[in-house]
N, C-alpha and C positions, 0 to 999 in steps of 0.2 A: 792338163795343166795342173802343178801341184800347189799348196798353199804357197810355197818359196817361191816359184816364178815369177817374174817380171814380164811384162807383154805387154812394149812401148809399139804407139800408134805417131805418127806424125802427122800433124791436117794440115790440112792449106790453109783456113780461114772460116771465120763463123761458120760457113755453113756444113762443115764437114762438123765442125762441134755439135750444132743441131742434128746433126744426122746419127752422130755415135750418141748422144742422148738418146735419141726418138729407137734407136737399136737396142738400149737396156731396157726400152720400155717394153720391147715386144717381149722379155725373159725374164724379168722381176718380180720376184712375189715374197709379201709378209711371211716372217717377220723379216727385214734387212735391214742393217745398218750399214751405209759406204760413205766413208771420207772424202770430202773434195779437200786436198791439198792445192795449195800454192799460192803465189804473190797477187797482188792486188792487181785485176784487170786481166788474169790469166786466163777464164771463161771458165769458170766455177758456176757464176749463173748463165749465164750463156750454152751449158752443158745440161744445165736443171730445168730451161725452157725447154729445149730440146726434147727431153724424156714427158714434161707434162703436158704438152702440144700433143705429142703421140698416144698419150694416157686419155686426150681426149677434153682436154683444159684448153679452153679458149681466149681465159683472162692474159694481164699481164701480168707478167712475170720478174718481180723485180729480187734483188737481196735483201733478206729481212734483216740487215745489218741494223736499224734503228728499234723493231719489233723483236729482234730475237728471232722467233722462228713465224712462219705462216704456213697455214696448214690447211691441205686441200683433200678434200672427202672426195671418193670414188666411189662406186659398187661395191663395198665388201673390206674395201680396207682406206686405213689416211695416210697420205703422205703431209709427210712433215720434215719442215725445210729450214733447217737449223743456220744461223752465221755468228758465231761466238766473236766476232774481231773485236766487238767493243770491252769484250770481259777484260778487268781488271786483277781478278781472281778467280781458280776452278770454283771454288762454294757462292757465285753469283748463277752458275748449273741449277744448286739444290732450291736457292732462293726466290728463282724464278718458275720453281715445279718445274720444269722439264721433265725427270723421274717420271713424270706421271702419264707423257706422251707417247711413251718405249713399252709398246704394246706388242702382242702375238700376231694383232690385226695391223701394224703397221708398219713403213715404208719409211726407215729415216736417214735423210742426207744432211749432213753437218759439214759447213767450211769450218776452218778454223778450229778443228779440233784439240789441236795441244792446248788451247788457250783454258778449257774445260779441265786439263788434266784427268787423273784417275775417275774423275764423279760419270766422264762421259761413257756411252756404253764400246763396246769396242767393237771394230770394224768387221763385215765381214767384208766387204771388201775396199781398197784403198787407190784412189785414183788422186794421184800426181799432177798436176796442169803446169807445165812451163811454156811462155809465151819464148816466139822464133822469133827473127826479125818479121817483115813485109806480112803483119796478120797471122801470120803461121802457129801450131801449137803442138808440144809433143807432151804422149798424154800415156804415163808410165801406169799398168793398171795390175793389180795385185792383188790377190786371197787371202784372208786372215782365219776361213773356219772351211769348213765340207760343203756348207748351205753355198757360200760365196766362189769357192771353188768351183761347185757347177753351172753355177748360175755364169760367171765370166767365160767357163768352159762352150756353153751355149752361146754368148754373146761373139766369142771368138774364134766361133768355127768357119 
């Protein structure tokens, strides 16, 4: 798969989300940055449970839409779970330290990325979520660097 390719999945319903979450868990490793795109209720969290259910997180798992990000320590590295929808402006990024979470050791998934503009870091990989009718969701998944290229390459063998 090369950085340009697109590699749309369609799921039936939550539990196929949970399941392609819990499947980048088994191939993911720091440093990574992946985009959740899409509209509100698309299964952006519902995608990010998924993956830290599999990671071996037990808690619940909500959108840090009010906290900004929440951040979950593992073995060796943190995932940190970005939801920009409340930003007003990208420099509410700088004002909040975020900079400071975008580590070598970490795992970072951001909804809502354009809202960040430039300050945010850039993806290595970029996952699309548009909700179907009856639950259903199709889920457009894409490469921005060589790290992220292999990594989805594994995910989508």
């Amino acid at each position: 798969m090369s950085a340009s390719q697109i590699r749309e999945i369609v799921l039936a319903g939550e539990n196929d989300t949970l399941n392609l979450g819990a499947r980048f868990a088994q191939h993911i490793s720091p440093p990574l940055v992946i985009w959740l795109e899409g509209d509100l209720g698309a299964g952006k969290t519902t995608f990010t449970r998924g993956l830290l259910n599999a990671l071996g997180y037990n808690g619940a798992v909500k959108s840090p839409t009010y906290n900004i990000v929440e951040t979950y320590p593992f073995n060796g590295f943190n995932l940190h779970h970005f939801d920009l929808y409340r930003f007003q402006s990208p420099e509410e990024w700088l004002d909040a330290g975020l900079d400071e979470l975008i580590t070598t050791d970490s795992i970072v998934l951001i909804e809502w990325p354009q809202l960040g503009g430039d300050l945010v870091p850039p993806a290595d990989i970029i996952l699309n979520i548009t909700s179907n009718n009856s639950n259903g969701r199709t889920i457009q998944m894409s490469a921005a660097t060589a790290h992220g290229t292999h990594t989805l390459d594994k995910i989508t063998e």
